[in-house]
MIGU-731151 format. One line per field, with one value per atom (N, C-alpha, C): residue in three letters; x, y, z. Coordinates in steps of 0.2 Angstrom, whole numbers, plus 5000, padded with zeros to 4 digits. Atoms other than C-alpha are relative to their C-alpha. Layout:
BEGIN
res (ALA ...)
c1 (X ...)
c2 (Y ...)
c3 (Z ...)
//
This chain:
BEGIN
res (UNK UNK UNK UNK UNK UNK UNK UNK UNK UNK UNK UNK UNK UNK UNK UNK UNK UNK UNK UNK UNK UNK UNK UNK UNK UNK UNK UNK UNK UNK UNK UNK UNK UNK UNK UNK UNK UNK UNK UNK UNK UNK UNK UNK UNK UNK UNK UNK UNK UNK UNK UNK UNK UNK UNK UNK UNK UNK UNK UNK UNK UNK UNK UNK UNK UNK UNK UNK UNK UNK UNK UNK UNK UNK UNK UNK UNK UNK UNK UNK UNK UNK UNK UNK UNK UNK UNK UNK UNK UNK UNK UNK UNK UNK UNK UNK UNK UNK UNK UNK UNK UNK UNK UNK UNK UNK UNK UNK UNK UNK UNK UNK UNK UNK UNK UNK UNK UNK UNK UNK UNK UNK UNK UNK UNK UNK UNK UNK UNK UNK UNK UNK UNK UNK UNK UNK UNK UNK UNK UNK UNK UNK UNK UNK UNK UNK UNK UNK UNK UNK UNK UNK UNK UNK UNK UNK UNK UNK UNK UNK UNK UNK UNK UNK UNK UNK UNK UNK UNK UNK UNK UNK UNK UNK UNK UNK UNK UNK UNK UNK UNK UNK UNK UNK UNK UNK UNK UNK UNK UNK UNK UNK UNK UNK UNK UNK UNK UNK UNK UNK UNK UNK UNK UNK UNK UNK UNK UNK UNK UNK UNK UNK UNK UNK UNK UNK UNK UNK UNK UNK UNK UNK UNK UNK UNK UNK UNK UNK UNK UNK UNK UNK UNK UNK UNK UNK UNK UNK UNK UNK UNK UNK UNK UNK UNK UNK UNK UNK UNK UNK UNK UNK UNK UNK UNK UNK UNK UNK UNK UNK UNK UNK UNK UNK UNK UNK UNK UNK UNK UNK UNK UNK UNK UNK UNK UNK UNK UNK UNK UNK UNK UNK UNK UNK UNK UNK UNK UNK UNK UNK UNK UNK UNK UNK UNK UNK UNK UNK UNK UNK UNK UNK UNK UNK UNK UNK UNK UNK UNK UNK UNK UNK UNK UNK UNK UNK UNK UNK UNK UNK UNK UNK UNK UNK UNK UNK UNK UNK UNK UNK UNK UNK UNK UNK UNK UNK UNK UNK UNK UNK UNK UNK UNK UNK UNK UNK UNK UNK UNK UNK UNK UNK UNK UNK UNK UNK UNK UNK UNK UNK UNK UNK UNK UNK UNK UNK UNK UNK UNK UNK UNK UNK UNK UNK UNK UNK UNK UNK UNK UNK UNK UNK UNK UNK UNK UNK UNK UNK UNK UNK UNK UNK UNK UNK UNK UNK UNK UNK UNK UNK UNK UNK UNK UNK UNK UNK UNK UNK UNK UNK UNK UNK UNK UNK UNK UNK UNK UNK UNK UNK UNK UNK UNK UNK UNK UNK UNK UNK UNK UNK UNK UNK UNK UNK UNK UNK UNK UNK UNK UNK UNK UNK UNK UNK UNK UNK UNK UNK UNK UNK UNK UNK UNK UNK UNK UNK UNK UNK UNK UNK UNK UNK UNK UNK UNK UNK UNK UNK UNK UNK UNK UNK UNK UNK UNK UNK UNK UNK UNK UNK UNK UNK UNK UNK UNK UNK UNK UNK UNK UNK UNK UNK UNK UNK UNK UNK UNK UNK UNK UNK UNK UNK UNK UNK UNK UNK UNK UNK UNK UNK UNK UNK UNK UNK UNK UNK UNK UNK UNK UNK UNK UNK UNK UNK UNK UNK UNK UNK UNK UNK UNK UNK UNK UNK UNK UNK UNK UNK UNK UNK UNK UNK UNK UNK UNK UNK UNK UNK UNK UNK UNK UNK UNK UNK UNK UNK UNK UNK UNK UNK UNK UNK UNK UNK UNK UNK UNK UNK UNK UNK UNK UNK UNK UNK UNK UNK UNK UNK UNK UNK UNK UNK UNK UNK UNK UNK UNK UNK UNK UNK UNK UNK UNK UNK UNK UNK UNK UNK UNK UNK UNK UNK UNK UNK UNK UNK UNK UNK UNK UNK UNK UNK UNK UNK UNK UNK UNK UNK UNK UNK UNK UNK UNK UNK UNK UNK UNK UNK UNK UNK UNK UNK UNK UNK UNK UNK UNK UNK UNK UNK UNK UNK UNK UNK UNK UNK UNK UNK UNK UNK UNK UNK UNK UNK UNK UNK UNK UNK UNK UNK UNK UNK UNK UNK UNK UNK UNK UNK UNK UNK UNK UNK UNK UNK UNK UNK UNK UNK UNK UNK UNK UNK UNK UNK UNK UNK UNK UNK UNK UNK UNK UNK UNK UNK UNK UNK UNK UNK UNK UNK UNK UNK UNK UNK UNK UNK UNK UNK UNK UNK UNK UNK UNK UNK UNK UNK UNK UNK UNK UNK UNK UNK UNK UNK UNK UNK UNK UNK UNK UNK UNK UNK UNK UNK UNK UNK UNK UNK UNK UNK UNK UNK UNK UNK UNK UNK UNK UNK UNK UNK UNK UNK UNK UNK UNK UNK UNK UNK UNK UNK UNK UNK UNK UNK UNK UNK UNK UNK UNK UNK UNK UNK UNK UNK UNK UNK UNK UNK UNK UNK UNK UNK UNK UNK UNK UNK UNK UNK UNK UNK UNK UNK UNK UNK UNK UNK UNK UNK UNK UNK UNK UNK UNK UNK UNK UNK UNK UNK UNK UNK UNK UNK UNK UNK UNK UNK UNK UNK UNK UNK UNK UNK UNK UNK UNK UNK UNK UNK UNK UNK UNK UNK UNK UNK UNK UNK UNK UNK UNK UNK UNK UNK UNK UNK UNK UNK UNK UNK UNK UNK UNK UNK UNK UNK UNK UNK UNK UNK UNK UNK UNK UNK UNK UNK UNK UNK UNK UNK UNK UNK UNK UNK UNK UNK UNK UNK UNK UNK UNK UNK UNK UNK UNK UNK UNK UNK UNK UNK UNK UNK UNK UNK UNK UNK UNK UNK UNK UNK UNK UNK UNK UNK UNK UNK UNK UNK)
c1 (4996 5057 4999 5000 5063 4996 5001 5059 4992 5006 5040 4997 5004 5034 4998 5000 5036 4995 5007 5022 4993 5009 5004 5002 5000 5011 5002 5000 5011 4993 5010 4994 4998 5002 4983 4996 5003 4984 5006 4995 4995 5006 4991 5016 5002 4993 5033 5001 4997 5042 5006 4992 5061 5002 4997 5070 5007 4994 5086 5002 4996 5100 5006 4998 5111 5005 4999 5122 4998 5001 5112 4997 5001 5111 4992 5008 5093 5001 5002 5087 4997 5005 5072 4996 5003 5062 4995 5004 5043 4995 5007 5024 4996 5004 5010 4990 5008 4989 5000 5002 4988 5008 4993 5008 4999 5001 5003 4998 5000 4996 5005 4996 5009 5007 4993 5026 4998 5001 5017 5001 5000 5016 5007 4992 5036 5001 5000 5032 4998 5005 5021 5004 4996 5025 5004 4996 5030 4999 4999 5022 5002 4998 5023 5007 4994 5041 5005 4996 5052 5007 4994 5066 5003 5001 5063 5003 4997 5066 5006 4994 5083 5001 5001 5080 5000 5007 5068 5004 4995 5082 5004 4993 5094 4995 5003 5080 5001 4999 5084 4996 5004 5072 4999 5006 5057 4998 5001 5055 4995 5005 5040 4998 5004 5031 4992 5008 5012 4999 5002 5005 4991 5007 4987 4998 5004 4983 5006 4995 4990 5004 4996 4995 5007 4994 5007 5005 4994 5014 5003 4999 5018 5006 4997 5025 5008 4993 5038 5002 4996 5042 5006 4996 5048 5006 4993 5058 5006 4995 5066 5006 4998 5071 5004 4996 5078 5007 4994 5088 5005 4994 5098 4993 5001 5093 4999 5001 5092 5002 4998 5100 4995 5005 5085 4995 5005 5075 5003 4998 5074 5001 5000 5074 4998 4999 5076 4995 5007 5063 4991 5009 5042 5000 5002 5035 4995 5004 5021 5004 4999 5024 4998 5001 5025 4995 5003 5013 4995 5003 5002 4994 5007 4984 5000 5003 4980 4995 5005 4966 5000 4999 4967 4996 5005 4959 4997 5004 4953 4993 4995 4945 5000 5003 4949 5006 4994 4960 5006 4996 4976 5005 4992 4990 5003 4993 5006 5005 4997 5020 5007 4999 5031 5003 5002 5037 4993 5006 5024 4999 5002 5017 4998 5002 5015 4992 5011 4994 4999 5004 4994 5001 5002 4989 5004 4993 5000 5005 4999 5012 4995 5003 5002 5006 4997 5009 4995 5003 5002 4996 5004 4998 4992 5008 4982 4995 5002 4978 4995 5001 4978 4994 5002 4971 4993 5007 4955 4997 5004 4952 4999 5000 4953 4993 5007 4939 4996 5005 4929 4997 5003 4930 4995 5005 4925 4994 5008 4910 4995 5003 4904 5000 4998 4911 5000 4997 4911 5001 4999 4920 5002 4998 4926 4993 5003 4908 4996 5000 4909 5005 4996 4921 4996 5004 4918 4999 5000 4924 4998 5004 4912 4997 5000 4908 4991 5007 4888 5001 5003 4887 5003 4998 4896 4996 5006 4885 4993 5008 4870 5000 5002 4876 5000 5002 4879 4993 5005 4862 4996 5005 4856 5002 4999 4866 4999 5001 4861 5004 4995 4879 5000 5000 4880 5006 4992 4896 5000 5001 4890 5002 5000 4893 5005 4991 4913 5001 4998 4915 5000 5001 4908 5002 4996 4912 5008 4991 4931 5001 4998 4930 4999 5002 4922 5006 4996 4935 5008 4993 4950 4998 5002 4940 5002 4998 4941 5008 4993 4960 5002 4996 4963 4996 5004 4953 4996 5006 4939 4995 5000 4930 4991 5008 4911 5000 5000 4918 5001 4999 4925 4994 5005 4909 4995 5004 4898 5005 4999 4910 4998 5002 4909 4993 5011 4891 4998 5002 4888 5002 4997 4899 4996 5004 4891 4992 5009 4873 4999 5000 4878 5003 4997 4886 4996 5005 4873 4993 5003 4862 5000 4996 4872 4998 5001 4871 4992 5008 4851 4999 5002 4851 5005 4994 4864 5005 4993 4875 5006 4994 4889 5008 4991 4904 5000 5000 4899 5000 5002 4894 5009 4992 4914 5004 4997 4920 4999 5000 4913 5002 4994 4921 5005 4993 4936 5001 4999 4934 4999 4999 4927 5007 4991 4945 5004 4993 4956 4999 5003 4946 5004 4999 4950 5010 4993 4969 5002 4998 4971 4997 5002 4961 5003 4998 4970 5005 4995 4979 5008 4991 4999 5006 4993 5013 5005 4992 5029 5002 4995 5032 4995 5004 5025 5004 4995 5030 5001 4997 5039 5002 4998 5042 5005 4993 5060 5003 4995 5073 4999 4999 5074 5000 5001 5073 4995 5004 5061 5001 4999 5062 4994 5005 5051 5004 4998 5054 4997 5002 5047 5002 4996 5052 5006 4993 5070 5003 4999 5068 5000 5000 5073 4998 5000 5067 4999 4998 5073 4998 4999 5070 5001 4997 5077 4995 5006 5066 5005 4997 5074 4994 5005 5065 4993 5007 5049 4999 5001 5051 5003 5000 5053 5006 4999 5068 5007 4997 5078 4998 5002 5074 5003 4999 5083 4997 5002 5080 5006 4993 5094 4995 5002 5091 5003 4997 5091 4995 5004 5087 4997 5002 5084 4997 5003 5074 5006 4996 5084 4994 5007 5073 5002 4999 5084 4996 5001 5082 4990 5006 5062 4997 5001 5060 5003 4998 5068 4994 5004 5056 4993 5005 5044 4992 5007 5026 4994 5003 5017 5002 4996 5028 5000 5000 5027 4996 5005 5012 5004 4996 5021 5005 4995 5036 4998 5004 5028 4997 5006 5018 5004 4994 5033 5004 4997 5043 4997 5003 5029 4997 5002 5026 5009 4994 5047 5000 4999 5047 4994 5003 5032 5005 4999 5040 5007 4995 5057 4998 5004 5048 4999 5001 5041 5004 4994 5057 5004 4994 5066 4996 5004 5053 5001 5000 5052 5010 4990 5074 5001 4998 5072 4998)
c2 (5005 5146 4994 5007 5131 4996 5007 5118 4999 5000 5122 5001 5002 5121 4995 5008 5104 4998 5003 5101 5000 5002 5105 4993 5006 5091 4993 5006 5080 4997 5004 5066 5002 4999 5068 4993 5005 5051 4998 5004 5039 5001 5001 5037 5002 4999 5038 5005 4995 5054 5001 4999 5060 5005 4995 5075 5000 4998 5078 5007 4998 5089 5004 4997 5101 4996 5007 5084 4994 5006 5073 4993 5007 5065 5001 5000 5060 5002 4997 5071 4997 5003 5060 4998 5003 5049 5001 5002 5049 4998 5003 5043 5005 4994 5052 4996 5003 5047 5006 4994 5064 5004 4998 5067 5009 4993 5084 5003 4997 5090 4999 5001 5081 5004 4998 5088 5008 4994 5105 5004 4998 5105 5002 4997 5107 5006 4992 5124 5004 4996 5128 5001 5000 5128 4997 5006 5112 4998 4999 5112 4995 5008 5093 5000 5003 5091 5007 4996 5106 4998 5004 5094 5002 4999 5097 5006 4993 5115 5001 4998 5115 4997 5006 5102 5004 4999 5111 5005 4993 5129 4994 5004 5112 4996 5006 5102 5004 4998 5106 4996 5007 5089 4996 5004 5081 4995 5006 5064 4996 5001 5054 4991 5008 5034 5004 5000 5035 4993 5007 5020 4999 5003 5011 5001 4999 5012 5002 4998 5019 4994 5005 5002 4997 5001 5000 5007 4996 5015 5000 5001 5011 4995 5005 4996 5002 4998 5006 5004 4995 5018 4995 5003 5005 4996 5003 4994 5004 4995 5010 5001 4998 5016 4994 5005 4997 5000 4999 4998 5005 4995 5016 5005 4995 5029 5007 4992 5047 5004 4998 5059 5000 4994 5070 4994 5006 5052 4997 5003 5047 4993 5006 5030 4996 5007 5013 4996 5006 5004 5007 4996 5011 4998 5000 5011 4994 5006 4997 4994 5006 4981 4992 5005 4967 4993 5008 4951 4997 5003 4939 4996 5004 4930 4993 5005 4914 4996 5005 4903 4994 5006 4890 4995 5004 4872 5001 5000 4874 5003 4994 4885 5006 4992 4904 5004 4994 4917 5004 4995 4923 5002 4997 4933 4999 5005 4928 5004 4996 4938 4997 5003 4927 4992 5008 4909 5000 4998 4914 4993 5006 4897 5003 4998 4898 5001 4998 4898 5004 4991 4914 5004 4995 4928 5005 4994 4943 5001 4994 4951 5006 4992 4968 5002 4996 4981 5002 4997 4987 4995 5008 4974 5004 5001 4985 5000 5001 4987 4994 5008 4969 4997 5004 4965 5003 4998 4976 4998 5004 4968 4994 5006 4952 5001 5000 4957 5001 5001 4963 4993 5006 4947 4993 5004 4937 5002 4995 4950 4998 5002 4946 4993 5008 4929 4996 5003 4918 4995 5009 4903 4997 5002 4901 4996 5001 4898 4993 5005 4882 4994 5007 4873 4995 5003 4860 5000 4999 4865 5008 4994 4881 5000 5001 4886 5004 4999 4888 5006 4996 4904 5002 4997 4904 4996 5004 4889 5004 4996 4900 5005 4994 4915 4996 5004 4902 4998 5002 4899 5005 4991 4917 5001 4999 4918 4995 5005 4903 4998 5002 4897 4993 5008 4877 4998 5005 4865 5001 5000 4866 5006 4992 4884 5000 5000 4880 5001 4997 4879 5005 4997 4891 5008 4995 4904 5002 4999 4901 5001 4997 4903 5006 4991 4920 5004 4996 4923 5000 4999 4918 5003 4995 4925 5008 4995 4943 5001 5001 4939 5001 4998 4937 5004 4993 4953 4995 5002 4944 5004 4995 4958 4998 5002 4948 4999 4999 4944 5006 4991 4961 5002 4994 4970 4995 5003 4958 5000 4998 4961 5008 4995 4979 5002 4996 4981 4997 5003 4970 5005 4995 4981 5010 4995 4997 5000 4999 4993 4997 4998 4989 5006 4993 5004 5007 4994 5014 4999 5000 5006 5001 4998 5008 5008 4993 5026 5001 5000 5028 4997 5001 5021 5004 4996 5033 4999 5002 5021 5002 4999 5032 4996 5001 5025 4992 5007 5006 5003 4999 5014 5004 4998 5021 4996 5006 5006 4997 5003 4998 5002 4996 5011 4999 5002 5008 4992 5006 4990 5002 5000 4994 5005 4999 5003 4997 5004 4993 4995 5002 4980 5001 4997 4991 5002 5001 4993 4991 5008 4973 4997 5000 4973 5003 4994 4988 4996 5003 4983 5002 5001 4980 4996 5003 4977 4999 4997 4983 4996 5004 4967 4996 5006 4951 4993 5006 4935 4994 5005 4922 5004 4997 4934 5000 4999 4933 5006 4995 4943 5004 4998 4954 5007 4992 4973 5000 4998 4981 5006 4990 4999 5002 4999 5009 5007 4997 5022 5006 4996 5040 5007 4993 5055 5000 4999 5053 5000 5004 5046 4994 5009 5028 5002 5002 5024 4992 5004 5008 4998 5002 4997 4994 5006 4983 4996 5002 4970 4993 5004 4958 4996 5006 4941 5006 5000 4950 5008 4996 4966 5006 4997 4983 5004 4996 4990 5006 4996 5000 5005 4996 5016 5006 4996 5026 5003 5000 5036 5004 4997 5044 5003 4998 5054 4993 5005 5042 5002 4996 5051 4997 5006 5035 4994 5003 5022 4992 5007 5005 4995 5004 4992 4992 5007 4979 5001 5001 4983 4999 4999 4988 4993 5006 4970 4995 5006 4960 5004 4998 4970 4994 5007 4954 5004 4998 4958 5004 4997 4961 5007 4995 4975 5005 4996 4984 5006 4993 4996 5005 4994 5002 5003 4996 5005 5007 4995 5014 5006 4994 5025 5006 4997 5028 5005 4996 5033 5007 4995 5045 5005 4996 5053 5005 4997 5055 5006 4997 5063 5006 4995 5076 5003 4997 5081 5003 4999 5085 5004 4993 5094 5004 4995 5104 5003 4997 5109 5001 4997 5112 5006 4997 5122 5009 4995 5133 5003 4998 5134 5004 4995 5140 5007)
c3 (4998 4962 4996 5003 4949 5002 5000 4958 5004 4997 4965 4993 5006 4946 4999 5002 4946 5003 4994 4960 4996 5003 4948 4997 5004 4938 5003 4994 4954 5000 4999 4954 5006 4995 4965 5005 4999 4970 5007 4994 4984 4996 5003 4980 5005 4997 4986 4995 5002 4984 5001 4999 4982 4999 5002 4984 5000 5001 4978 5000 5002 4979 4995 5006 4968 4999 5005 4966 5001 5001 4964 5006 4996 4982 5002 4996 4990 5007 4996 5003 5003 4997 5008 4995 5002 5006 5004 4998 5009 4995 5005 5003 5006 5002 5000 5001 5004 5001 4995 5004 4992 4995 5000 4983 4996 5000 4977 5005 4993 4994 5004 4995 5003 4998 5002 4992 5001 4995 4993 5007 4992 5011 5003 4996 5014 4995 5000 5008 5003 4997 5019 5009 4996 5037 5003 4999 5041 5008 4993 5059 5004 4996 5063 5000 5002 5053 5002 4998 5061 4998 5001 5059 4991 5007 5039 4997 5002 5038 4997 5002 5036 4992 5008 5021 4995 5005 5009 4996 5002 5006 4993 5003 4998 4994 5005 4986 4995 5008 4966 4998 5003 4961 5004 4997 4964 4995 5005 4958 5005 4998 4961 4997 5001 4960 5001 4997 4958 5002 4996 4969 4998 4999 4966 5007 4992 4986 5004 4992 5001 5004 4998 5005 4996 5005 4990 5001 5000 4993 5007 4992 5013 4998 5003 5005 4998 5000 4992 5004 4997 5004 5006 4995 5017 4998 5002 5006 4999 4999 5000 5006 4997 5015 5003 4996 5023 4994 5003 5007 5000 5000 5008 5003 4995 5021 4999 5000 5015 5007 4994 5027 5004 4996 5033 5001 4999 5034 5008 4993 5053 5002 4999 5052 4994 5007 5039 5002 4999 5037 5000 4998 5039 5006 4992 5056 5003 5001 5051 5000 5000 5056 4993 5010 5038 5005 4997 5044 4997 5004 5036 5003 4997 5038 4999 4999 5041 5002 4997 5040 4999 4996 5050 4999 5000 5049 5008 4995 5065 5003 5003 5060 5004 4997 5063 4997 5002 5056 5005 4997 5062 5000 5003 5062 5000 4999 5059 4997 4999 5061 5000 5004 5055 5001 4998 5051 4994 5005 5037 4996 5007 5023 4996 5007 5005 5001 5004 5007 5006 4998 5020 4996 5004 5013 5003 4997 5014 4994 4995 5015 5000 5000 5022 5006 4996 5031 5005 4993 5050 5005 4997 5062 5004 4999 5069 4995 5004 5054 4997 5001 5049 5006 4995 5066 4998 5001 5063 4994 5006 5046 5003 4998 5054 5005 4998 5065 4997 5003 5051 4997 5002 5043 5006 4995 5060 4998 5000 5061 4994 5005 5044 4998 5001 5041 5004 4993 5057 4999 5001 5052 5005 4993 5069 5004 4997 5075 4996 5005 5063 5004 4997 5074 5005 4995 5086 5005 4995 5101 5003 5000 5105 5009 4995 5121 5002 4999 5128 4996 5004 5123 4992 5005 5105 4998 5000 5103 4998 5002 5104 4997 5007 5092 4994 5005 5081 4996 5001 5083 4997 5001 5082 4993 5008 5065 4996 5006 5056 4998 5002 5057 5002 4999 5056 4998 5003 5053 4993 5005 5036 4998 5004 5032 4999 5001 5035 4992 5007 5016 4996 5005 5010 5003 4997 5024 5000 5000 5023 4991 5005 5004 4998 5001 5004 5003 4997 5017 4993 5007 5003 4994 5005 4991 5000 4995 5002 4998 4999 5004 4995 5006 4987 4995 5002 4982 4993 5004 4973 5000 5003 4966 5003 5000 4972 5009 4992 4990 5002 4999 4992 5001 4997 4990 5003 4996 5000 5008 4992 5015 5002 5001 5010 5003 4997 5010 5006 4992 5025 5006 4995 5037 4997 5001 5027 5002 4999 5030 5007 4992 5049 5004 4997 5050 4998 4999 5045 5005 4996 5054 5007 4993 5070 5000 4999 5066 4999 5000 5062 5009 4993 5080 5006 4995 5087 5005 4995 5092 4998 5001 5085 5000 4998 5093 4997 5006 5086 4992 5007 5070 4998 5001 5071 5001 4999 5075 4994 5006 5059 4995 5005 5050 5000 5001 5053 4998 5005 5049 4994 5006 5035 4996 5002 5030 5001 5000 5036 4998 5005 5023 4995 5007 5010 5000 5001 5016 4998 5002 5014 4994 5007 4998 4996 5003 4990 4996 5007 4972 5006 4998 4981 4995 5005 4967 5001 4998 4976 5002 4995 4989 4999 5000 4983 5001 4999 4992 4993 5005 4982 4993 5009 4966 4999 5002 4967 4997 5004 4958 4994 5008 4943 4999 5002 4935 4997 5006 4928 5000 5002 4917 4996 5005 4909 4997 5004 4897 4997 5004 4891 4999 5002 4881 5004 4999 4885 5008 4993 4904 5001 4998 4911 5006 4991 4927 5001 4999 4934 5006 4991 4951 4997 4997 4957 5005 4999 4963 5005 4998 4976 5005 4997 4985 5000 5002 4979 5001 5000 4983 4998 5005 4974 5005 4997 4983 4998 5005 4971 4994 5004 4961 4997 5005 4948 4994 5007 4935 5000 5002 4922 4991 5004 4906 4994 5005 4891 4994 5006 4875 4994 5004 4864 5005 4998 4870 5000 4998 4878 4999 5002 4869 5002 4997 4877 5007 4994 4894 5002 5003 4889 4999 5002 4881 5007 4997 4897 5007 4994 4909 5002 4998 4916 4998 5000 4909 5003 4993 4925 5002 4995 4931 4991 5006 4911 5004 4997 4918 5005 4992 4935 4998 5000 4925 4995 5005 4911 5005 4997 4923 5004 4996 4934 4995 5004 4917 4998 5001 4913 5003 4995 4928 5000 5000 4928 4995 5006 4911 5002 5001 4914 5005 4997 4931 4997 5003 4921 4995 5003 4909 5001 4997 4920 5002 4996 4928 4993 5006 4912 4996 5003 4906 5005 4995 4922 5001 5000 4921 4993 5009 4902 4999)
//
């Protein structure tokens, strides 16, 4: 079958995926942590997605986004799909809730869902998500017990942790350090929650020491490089270009929610040259992912 050649030449990383049509229309839209396991799998039986089945007979082309983190790809798939729908796609939009963090003069970290300010941190995607990062930072970070209205006993964890009024500066800046994926905060929360979690475990407190796991991931979700939906970025295109492929998106109030590609045998050095700096890599990688996966399928039809 043409169109299953094209799968070894699938990453073995996070993306949005797209199946076309013998003209040309999109089938569906999804993402992937694994987009070679996952485009595979509607070969296989399909036990979750039964709805699917009838699809899979109709796909002639697999077109693909590699994503830096599972969170970037949650990201393109959702704007995607609030843009334009695909039949065989249940529902516009993703299922995660978009919400933003703030830390508060008061202080304390919280989620804000919207009615968002230029200095929360955000957009993310998945409000338990967000909610359990938010607990990890409490647990590691406690700028809340830097306030001054503390009640007897947060008063004395305070005490138990060595946390004074004094600590507010330095604890709220680890925490926007964290927020704004500073590479030195990062892994000081990291290791903090890793050397509690194995120590939970060494004491067979299991179910705590699985609790701090899951903070420690849903950390690494609000950390994760995100390109696709950035507040404030406005408008504009960007393309990239290779071996006789464009692939183009549309980028609206910050977010990436248009995706073409078209055979272009010569290189467009205008559209190439107006692409904003920042977004050169994602398109390039996008183009180069296009182009192999076309090869492969032309190769396999020859």
């Amino acid at each position: 079958m043409t169109i299953r050649a094209t799968i070894p030449r699938l990453p073995t990383q996070p993306g949005v995926y797209r199946f076309r049509d013998d003209r040309g229309r999109a089938l569906y839209i999804g993402r992937a942590t694994d987009l070679r396991r996952r485009v595979a799998s509607y070969w296989g039986d399909l036990k979750d997605r039964r709805h699917l089945r009838r699809m899979v007979p109709r796909i002639v082309a697999i077109e693909a986004v590699a994503c830096q983190s599972v969170h970037e790809a949650a990201w393109l798939e959702r704007n995607l799909l609030e843009r334009a729908k695909p039949y065989w796609n249940r529902t516009r939009g993703g299922q995660e809730v978009p919400v933003y963090i703030r830390l508060e003069p008061t202080p304390r970290l919280r989620i804000i869902h919207s009615g968002h300010q230029p200095t929360d941190f955000g957009p993310y995607l998945g409000g338990l998500k967000v909610r359990t990062a938010v607990a990890a930072l409490d647990r590691v970070l406690p700028v809340a017990y830097t306030g001054g209205r503390l009640t007897g006993s947060e008063r004395d964890m305070a005490r138990v942790r060595g946390i004074v009024p004094d600590s507010r500066a330095l604890l709220a800046a680890t925490i926007a350090g964290v927020l704004a994926r500073d590479p030195a905060a990062c892994a000081q929360v990291r290791d903090a929650l890793a050397q509690r979690r194995d120590a939970a475990a060494a004491e067979l407190a299991f179910e705590f020491a699985g609790r701090l796991q899951e903070e420690l991931e849903a950390i690494e979700w609000v950390i994760a490089p995100q390109r696709v939906t950035v507040a404030g970025a406005g408008h504009g295109e960007v393309h990239g270009w290779a071996d006789g492929v464009l692939v183009s998106f549309a980028i609206r109030d910050g977010r990436v929610n248009q995706w073409q590609q078209r055979d272009a045998p010569q290189a467009p050095l205008a559209k190439l040259a107006s692409t904003p700096a920042e977004w050169v890599s994602f398109a390039t990688e996008a183009a180069g992912l296009a182009a192999r996966l076309r090869f492969a399928a032309s190769l396999e039809s020859g």
